[in-house]
PDB file of N, CA, C and O in Angstrom:
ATOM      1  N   UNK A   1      -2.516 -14.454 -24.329  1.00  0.00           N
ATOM      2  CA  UNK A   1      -1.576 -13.631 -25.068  1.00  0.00           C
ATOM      3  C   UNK A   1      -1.172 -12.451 -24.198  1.00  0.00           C
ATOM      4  O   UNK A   1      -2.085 -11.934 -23.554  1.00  0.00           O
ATOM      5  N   UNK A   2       0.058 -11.938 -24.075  1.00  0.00           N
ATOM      6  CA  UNK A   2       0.714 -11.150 -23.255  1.00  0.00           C
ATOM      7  C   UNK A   2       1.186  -9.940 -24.191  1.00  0.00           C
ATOM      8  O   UNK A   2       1.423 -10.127 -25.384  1.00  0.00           O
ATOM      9  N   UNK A   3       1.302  -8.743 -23.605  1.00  0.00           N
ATOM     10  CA  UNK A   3       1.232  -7.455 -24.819  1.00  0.00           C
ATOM     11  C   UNK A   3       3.146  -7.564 -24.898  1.00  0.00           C
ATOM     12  O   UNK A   3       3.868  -6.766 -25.495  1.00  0.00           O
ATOM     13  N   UNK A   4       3.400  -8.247 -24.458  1.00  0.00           N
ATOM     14  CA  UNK A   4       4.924  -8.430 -25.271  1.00  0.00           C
ATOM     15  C   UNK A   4       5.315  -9.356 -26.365  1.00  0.00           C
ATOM     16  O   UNK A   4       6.418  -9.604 -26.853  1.00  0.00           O
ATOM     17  N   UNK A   5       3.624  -9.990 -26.729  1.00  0.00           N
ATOM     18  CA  UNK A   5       3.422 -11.118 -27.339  1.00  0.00           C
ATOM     19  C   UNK A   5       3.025 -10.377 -29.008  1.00  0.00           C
ATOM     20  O   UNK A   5       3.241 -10.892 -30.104  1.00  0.00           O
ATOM     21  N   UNK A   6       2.400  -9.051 -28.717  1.00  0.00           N
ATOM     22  CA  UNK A   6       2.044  -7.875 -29.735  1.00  0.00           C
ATOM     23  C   UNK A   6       3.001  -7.133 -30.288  1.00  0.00           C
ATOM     24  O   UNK A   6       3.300  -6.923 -31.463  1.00  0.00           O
ATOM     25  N   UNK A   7       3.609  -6.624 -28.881  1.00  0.00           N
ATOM     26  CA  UNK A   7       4.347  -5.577 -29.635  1.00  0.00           C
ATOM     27  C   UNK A   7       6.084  -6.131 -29.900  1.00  0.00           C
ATOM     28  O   UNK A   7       6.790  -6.843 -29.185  1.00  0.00           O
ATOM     29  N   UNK A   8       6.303  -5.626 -30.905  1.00  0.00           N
ATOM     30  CA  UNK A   8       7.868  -5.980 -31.564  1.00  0.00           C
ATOM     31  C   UNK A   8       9.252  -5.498 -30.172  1.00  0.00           C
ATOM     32  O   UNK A   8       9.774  -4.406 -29.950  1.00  0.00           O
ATOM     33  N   UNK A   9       9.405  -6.518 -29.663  1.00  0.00           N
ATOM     34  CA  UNK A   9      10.575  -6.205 -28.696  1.00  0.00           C
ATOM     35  C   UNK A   9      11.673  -5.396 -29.344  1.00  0.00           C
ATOM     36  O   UNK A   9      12.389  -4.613 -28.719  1.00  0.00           O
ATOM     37  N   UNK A  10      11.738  -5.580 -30.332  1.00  0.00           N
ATOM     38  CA  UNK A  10      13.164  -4.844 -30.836  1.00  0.00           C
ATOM     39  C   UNK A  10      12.858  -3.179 -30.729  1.00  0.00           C
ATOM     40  O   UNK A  10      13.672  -2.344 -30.336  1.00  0.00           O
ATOM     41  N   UNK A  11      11.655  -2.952 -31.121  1.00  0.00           N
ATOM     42  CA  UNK A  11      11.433  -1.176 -30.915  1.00  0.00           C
ATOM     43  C   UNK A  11      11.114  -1.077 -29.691  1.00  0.00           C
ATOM     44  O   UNK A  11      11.482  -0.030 -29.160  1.00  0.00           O
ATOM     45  N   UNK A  12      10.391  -2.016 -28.864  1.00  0.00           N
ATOM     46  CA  UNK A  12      10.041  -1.348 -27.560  1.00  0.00           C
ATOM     47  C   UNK A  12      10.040  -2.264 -26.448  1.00  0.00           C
ATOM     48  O   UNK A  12       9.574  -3.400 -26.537  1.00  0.00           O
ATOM     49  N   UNK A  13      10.671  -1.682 -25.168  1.00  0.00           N
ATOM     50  CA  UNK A  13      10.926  -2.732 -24.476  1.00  0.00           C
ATOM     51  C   UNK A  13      10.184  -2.632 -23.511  1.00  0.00           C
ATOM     52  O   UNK A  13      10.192  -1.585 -22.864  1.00  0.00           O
ATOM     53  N   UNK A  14       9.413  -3.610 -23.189  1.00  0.00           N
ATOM     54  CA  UNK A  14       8.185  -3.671 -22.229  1.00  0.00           C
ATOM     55  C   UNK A  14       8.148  -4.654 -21.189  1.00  0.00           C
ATOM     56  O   UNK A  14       8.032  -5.878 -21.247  1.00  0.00           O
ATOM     57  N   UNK A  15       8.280  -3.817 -20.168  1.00  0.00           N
ATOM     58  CA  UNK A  15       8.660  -4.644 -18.365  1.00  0.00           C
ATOM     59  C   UNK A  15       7.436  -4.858 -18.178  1.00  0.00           C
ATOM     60  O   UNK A  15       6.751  -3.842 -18.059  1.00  0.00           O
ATOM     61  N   UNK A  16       6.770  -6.114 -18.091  1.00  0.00           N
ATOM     62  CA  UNK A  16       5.463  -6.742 -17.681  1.00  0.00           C
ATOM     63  C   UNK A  16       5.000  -6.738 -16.226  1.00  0.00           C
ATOM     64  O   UNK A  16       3.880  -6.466 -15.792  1.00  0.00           O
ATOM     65  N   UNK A  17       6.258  -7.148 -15.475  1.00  0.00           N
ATOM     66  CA  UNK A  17       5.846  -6.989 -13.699  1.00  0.00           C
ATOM     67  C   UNK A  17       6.745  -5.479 -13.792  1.00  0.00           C
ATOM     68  O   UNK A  17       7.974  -5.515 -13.850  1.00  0.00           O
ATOM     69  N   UNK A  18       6.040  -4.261 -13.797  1.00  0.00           N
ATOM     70  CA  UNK A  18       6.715  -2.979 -13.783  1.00  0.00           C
ATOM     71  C   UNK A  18       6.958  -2.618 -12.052  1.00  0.00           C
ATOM     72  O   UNK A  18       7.986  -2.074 -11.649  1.00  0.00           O
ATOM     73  N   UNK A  19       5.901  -3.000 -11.215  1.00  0.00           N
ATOM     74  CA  UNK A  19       6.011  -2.582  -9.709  1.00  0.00           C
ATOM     75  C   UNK A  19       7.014  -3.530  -8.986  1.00  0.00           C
ATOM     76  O   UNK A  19       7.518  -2.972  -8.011  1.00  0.00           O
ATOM     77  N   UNK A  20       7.424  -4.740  -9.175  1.00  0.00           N
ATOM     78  CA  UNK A  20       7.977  -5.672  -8.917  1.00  0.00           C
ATOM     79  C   UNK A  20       9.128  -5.093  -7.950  1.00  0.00           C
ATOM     80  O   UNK A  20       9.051  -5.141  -6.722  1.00  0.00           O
ATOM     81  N   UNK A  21      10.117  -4.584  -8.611  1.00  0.00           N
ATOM     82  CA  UNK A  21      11.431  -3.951  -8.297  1.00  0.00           C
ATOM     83  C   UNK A  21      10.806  -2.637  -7.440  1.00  0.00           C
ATOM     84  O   UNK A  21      11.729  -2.174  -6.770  1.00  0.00           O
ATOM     85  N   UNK A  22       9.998  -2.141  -7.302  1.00  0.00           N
ATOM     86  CA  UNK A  22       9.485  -1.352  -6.039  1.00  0.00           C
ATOM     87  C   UNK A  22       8.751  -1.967  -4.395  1.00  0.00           C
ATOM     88  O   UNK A  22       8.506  -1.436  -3.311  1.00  0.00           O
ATOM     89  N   UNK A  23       8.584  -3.524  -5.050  1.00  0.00           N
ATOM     90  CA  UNK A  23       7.890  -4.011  -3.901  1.00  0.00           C
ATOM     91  C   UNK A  23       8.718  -5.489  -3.522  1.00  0.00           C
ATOM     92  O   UNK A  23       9.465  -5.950  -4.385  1.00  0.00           O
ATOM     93  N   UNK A  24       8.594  -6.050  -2.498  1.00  0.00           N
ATOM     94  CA  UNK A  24       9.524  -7.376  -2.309  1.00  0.00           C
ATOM     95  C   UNK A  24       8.465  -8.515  -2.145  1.00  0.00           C
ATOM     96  O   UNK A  24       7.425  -8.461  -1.487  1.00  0.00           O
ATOM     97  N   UNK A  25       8.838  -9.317  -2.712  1.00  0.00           N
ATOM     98  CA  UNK A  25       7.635 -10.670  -2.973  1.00  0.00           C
ATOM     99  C   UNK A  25       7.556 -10.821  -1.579  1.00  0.00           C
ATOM    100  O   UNK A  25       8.383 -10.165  -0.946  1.00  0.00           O
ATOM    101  N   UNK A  26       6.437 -11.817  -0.662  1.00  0.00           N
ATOM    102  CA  UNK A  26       6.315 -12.048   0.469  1.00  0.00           C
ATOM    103  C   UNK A  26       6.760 -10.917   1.812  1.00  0.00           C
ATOM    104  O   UNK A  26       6.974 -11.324   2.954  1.00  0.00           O
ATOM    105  N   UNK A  27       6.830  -9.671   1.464  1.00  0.00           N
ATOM    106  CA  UNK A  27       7.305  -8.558   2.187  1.00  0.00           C
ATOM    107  C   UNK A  27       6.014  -8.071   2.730  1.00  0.00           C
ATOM    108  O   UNK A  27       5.255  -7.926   1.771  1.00  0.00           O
ATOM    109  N   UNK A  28       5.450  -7.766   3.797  1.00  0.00           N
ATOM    110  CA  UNK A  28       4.009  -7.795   4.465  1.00  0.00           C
ATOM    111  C   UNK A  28       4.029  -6.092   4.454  1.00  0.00           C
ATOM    112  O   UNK A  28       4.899  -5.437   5.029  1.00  0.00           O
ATOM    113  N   UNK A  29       2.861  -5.485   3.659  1.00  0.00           N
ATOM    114  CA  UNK A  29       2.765  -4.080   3.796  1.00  0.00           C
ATOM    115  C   UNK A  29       1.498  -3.384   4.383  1.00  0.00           C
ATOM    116  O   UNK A  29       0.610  -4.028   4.942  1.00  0.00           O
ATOM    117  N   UNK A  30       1.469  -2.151   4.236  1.00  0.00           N
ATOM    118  CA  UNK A  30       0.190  -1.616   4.777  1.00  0.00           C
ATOM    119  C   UNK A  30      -0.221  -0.744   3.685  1.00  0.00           C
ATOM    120  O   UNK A  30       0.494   0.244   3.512  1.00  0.00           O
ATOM    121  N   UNK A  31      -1.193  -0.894   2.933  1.00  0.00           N
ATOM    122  CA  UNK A  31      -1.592  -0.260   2.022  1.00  0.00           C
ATOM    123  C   UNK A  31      -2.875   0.716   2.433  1.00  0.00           C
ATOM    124  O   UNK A  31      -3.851   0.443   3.132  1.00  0.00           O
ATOM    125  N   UNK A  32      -2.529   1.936   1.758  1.00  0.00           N
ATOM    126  CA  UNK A  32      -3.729   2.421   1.190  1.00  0.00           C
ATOM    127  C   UNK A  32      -4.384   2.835   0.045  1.00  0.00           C
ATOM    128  O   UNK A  32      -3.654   3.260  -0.850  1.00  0.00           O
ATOM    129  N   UNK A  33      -5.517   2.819  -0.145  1.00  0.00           N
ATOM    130  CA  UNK A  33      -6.174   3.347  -1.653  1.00  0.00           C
ATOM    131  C   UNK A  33      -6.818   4.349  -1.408  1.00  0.00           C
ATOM    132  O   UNK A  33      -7.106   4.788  -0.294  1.00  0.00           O
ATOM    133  N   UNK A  34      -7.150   4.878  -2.684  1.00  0.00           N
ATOM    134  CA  UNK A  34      -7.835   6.188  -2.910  1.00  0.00           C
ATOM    135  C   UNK A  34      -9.158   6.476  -2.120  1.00  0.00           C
ATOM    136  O   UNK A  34      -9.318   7.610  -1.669  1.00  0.00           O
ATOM    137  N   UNK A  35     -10.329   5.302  -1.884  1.00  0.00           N
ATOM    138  CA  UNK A  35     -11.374   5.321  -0.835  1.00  0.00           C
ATOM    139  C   UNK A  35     -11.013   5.702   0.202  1.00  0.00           C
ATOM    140  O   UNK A  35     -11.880   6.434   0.679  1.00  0.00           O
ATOM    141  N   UNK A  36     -10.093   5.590   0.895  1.00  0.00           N
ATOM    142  CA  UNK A  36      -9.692   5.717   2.478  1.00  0.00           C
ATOM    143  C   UNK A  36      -9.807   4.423   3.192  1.00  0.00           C
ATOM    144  O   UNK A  36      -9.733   4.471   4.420  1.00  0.00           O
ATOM    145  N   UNK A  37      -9.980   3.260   2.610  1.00  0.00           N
ATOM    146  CA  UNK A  37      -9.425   1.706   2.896  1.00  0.00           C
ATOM    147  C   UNK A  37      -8.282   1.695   3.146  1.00  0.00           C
ATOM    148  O   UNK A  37      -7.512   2.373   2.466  1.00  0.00           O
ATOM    149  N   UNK A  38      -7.827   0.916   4.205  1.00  0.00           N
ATOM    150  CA  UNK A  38      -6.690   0.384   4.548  1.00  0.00           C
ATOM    151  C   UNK A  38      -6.534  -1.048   4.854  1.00  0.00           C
ATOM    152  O   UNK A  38      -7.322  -1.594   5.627  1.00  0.00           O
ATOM    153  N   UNK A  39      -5.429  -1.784   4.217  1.00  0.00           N
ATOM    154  CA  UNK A  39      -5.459  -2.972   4.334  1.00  0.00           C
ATOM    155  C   UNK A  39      -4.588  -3.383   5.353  1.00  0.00           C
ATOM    156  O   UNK A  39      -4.678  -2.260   5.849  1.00  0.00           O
ATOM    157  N   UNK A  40      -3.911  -3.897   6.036  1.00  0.00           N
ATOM    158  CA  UNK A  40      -2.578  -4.364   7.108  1.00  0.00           C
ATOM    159  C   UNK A  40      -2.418  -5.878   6.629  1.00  0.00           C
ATOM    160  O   UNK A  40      -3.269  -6.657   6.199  1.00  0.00           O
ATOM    161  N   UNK A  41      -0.701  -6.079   6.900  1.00  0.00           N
ATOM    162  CA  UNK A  41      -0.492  -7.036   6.899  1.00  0.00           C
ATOM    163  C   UNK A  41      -0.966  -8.088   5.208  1.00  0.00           C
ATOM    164  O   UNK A  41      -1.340  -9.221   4.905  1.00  0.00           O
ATOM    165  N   UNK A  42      -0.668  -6.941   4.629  1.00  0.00           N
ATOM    166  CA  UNK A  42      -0.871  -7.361   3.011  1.00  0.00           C
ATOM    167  C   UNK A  42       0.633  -8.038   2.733  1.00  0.00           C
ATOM    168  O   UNK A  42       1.709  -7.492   2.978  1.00  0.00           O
ATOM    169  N   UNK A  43       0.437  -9.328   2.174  1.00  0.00           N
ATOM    170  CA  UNK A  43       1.549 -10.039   1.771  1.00  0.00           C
ATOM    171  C   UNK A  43       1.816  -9.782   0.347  1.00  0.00           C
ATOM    172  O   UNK A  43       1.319 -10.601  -0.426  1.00  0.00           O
ATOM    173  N   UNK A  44       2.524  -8.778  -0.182  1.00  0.00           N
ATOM    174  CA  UNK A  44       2.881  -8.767  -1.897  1.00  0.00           C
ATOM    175  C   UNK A  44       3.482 -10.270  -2.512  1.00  0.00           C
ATOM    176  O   UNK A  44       4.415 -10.947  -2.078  1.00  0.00           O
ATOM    177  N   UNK A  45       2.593 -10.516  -3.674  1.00  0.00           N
ATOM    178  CA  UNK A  45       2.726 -12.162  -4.555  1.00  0.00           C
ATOM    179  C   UNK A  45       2.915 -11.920  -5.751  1.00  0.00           C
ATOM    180  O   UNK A  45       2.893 -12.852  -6.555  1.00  0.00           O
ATOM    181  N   UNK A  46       3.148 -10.615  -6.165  1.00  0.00           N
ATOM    182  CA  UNK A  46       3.390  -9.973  -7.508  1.00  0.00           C
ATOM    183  C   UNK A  46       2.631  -9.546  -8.518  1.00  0.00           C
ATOM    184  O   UNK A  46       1.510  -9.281  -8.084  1.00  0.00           O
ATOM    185  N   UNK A  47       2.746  -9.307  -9.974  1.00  0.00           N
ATOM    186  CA  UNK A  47       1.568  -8.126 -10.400  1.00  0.00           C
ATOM    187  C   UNK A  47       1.011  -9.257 -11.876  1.00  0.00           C
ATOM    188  O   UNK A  47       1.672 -10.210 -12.289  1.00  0.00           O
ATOM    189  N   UNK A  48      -0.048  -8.898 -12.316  1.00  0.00           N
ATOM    190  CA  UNK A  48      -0.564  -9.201 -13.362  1.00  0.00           C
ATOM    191  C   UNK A  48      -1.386  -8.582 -14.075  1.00  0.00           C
ATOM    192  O   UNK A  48      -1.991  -7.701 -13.464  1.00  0.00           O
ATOM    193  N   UNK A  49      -1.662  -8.710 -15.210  1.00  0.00           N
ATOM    194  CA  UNK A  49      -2.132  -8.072 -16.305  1.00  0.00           C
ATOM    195  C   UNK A  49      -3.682  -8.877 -16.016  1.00  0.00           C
ATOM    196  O   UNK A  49      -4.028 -10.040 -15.809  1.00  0.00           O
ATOM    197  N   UNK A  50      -4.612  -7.081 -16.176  1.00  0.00           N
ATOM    198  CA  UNK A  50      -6.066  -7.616 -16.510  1.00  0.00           C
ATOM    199  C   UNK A  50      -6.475  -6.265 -17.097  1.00  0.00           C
ATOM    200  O   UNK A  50      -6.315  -5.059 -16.909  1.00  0.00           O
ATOM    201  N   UNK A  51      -6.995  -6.994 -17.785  1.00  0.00           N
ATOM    202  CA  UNK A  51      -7.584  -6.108 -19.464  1.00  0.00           C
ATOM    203  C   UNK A  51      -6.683  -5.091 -19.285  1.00  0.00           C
ATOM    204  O   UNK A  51      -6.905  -4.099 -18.591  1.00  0.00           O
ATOM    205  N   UNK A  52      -5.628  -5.317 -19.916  1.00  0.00           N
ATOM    206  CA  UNK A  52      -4.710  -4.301 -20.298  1.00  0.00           C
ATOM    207  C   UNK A  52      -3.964  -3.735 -18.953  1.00  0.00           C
ATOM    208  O   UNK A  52      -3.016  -3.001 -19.231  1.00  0.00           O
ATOM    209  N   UNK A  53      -4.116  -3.859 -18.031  1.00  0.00           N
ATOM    210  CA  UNK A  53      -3.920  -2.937 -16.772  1.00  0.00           C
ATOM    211  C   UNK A  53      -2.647  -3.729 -15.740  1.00  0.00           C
ATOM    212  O   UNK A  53      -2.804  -4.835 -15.222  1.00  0.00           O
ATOM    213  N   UNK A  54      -1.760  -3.123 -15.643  1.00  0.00           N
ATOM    214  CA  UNK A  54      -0.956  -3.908 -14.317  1.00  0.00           C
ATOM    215  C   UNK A  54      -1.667  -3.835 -12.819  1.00  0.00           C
ATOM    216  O   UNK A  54      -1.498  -3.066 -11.873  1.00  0.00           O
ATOM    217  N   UNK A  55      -2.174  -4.501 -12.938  1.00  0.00           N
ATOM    218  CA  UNK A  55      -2.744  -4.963 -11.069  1.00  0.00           C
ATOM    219  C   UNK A  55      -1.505  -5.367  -9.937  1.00  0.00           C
ATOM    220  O   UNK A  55      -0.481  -5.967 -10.264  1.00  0.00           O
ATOM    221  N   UNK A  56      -1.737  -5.030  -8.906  1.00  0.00           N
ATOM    222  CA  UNK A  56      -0.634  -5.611  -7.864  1.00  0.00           C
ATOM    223  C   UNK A  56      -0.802  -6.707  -7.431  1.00  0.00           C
ATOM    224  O   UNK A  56      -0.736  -7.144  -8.580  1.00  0.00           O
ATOM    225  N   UNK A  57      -0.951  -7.541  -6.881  1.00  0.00           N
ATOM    226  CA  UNK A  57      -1.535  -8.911  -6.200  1.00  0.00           C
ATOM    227  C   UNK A  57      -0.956  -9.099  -5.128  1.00  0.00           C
ATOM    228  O   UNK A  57       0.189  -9.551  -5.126  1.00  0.00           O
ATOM    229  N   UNK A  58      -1.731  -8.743  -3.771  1.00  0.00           N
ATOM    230  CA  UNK A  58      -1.388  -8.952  -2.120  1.00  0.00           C
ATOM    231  C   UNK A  58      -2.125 -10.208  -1.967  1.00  0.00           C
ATOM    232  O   UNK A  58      -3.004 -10.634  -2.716  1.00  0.00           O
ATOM    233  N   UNK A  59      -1.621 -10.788  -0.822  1.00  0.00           N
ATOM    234  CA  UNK A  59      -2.615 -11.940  -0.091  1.00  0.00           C
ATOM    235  C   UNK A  59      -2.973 -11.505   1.237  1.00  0.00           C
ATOM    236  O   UNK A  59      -1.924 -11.563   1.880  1.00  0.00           O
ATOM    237  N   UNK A  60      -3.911 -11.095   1.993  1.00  0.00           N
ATOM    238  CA  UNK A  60      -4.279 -11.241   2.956  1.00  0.00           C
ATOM    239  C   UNK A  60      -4.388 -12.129   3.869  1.00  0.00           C
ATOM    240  O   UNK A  60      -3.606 -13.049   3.634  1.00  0.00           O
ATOM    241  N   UNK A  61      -5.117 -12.328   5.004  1.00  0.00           N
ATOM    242  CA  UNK A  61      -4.755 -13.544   5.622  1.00  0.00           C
ATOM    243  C   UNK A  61      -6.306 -14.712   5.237  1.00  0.00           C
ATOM    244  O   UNK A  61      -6.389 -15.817   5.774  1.00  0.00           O
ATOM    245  N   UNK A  62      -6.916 -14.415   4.682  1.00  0.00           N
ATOM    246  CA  UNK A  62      -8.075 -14.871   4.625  1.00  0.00           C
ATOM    247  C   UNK A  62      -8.871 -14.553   2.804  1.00  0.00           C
ATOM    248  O   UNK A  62      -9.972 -14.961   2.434  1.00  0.00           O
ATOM    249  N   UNK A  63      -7.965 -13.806   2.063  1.00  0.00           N
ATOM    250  CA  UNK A  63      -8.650 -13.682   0.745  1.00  0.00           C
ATOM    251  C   UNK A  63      -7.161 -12.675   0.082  1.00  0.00           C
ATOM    252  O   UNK A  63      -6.149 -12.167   0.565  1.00  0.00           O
ATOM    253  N   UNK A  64      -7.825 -12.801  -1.329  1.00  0.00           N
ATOM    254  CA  UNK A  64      -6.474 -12.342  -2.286  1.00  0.00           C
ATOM    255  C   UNK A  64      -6.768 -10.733  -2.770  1.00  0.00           C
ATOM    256  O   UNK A  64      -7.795 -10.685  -3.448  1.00  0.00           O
ATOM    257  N   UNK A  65      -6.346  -9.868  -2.651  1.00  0.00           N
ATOM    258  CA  UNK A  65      -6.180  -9.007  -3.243  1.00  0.00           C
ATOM    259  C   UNK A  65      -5.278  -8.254  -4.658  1.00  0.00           C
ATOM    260  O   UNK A  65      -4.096  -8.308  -4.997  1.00  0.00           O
ATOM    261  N   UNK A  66      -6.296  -7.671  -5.145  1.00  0.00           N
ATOM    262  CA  UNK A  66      -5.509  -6.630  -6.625  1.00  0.00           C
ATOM    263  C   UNK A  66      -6.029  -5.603  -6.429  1.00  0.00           C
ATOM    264  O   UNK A  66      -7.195  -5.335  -6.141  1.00  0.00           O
ATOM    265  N   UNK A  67      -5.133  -4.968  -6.587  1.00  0.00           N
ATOM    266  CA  UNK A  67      -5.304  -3.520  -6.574  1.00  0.00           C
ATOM    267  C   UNK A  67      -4.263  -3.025  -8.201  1.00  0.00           C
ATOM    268  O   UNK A  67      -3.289  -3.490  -8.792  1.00  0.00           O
ATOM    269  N   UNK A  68      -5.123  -1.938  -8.358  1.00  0.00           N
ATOM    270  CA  UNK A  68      -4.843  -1.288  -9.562  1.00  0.00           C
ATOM    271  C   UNK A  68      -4.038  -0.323  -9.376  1.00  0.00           C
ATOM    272  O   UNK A  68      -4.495   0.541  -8.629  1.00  0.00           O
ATOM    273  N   UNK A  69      -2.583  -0.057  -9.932  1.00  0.00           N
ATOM    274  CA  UNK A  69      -1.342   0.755  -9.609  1.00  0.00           C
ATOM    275  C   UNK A  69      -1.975   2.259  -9.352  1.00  0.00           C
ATOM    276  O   UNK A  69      -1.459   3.007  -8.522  1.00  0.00           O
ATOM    277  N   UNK A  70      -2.818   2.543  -9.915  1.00  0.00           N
ATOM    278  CA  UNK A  70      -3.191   3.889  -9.859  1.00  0.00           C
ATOM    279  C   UNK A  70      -3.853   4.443  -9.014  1.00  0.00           C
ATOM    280  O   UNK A  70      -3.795   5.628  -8.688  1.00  0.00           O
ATOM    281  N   UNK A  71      -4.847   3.228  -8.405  1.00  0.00           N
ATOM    282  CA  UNK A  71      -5.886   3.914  -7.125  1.00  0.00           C
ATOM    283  C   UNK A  71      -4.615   3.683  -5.770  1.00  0.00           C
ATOM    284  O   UNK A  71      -4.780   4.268  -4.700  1.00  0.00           O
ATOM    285  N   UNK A  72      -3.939   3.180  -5.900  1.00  0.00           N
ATOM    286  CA  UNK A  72      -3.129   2.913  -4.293  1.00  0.00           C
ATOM    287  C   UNK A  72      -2.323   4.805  -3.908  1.00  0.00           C
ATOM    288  O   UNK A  72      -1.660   5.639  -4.525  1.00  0.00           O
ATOM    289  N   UNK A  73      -2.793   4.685  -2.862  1.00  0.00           N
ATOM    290  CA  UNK A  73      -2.477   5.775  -2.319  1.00  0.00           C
ATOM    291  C   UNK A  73      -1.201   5.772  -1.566  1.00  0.00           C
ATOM    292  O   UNK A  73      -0.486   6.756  -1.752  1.00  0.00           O
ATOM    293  N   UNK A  74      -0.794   4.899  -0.788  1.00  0.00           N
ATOM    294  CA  UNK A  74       0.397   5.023   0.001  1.00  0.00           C
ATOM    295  C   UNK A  74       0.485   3.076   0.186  1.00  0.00           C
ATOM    296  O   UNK A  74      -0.396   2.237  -0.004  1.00  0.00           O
ATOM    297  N   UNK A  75       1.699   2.943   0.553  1.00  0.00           N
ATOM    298  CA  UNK A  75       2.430   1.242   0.754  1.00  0.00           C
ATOM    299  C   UNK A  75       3.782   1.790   1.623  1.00  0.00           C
ATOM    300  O   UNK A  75       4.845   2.354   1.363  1.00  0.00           O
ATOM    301  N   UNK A  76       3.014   1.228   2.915  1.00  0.00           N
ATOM    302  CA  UNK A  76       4.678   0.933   4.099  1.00  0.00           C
ATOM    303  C   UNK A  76       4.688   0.012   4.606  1.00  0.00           C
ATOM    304  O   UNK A  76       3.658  -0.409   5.133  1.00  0.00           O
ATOM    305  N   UNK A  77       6.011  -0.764   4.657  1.00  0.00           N
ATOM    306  CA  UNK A  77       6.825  -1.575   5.264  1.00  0.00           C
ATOM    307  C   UNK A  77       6.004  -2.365   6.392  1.00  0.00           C
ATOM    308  O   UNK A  77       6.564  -2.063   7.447  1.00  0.00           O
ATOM    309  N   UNK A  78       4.931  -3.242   6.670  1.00  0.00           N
ATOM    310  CA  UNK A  78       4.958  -3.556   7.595  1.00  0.00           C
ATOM    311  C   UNK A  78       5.868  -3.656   8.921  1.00  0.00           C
ATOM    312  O   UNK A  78       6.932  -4.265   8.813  1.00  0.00           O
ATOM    313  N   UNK A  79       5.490  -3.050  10.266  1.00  0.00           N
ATOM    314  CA  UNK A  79       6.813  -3.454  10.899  1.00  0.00           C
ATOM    315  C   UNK A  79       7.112  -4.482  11.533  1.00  0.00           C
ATOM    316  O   UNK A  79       6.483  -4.558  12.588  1.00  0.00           O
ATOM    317  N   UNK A  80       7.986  -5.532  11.302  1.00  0.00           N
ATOM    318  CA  UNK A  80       8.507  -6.461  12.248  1.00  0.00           C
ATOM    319  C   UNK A  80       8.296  -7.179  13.491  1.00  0.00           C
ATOM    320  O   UNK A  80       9.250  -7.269  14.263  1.00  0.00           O
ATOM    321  N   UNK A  81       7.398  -7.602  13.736  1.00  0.00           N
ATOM    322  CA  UNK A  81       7.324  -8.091  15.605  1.00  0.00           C
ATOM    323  C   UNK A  81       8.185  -8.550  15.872  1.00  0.00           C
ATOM    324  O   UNK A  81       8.773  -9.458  15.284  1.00  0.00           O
ATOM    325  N   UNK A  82       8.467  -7.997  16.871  1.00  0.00           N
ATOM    326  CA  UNK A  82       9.941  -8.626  17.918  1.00  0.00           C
ATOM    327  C   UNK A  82       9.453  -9.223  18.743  1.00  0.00           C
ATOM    328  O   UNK A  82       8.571  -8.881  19.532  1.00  0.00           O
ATOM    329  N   UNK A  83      10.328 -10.778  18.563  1.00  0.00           N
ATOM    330  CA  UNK A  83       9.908 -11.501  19.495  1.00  0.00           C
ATOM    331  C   UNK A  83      11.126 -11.734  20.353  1.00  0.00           C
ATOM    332  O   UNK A  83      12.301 -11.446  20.122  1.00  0.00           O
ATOM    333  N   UNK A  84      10.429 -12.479  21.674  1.00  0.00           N
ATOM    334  CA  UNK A  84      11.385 -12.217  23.114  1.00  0.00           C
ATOM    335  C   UNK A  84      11.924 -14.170  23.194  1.00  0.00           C
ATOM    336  O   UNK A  84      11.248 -15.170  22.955  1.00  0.00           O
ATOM    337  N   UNK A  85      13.113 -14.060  23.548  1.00  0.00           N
ATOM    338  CA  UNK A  85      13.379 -15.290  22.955  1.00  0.00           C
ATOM    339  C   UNK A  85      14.781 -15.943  22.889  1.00  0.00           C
ATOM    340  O   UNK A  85      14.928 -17.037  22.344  1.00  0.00           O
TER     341      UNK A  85
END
């Protein structure tokens, strides 16, 4: 069950992937969180609901990440390798 599944759409309108339109699906970033972790080369796969909470969902190259909208500290652009060619 999804909380747009609860609440009456007609009074309130509730964007489920809310970070979505701030982040680009398959767009490779560099995150940080509130610990002072840094991730590189985080692939954004989009957000989901756990217990109540919008999570982000990156893929790494080797395991999946969520992170919780609130502990992330900073997200930039991975940059581009230029290749010679």
């Amino acid at each position: 069950m999804k909380l747009g599944d609860i609440v009456d759409n007609n009074k309130i309108k509730i964007v489920e992937d809310f970070r979505n339109e701030l982040f680009i699906t398959n767009q490779e970033y560099i995150l940080g969180v509130n610990d002072g972790k840094e991730f590189r080369k985080a692939k954004f796969t989009g957000s989901k609901m756990y217990n109540g909470k919008s999570m982000l969902t990156f893929s790494l190259e080797d395991e999946m990440l969520c992170i919780n909208a609130s502990y992330l500290s900073y997200a930039l652009t991975e940059p581009k390798e230029e290749t010679d060619g």
